[in-house]
C-alpha positions in Angstrom: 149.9 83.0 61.8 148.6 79.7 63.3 148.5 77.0 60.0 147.0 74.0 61.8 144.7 73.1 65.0 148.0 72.1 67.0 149.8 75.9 66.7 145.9 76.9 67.4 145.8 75.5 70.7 148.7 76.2 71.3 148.2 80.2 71.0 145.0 79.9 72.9 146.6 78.2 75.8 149.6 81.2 75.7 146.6 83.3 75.3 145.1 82.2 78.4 148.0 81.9 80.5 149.2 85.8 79.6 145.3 86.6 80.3 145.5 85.1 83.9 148.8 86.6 84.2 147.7 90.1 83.4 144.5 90.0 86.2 147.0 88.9 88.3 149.8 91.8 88.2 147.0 94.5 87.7 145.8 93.0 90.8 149.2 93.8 92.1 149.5 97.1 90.8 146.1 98.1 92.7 147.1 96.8 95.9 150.6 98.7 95.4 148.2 101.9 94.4 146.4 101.3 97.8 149.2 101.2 99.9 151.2 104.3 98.4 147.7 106.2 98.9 147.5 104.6 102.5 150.8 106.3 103.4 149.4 109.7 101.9 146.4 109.4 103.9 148.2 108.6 106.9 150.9 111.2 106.7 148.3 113.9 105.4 150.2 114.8 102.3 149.2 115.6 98.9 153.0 115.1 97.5 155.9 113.5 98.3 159.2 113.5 96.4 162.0 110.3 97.0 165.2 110.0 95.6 163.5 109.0 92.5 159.8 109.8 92.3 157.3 111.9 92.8 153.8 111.3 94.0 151.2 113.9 93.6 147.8 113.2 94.4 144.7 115.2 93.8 140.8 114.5 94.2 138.6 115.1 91.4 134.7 115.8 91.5 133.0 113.6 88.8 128.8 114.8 88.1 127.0 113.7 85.3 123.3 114.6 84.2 120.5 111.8 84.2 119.5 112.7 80.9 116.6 109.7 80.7 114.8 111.5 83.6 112.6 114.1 82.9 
């Protein structure tokens, strides 16, 4: 627990840094997610096993009811 202004700023500037640092690896992450789904696409699968994973991709339908319109 932060006792004075000093240790304060100091966890907001930690907080801040790990912030920017988390936008930036789930950035990362998507554009990983893009390029394992490109290589799907392209090889028209829907699974693929390697020597140590699995990928298993499926399409889901999403419908939802406008319940403010009458």
């Amino acid at each position: 627990m932060c006792r004075t202004m000093k240790e304060l700023e100091r966890v907001v500037a930690d907080y801040r840094s790990m912030k920017a640092m988390k936008e930036q690896i789930d950035a990362e992450v998507k554009s990983l997610e893009y390029e394992i789904i490109g290589y799907m696409d392209a090889n028209e699968k829907l699974t693929e096993t390697g020597n140590d994973f699995t990928i298993k991709l499926s399409t889901c339908e999403r419908r939802t009811v406008d319940t403010k319109k009458t």
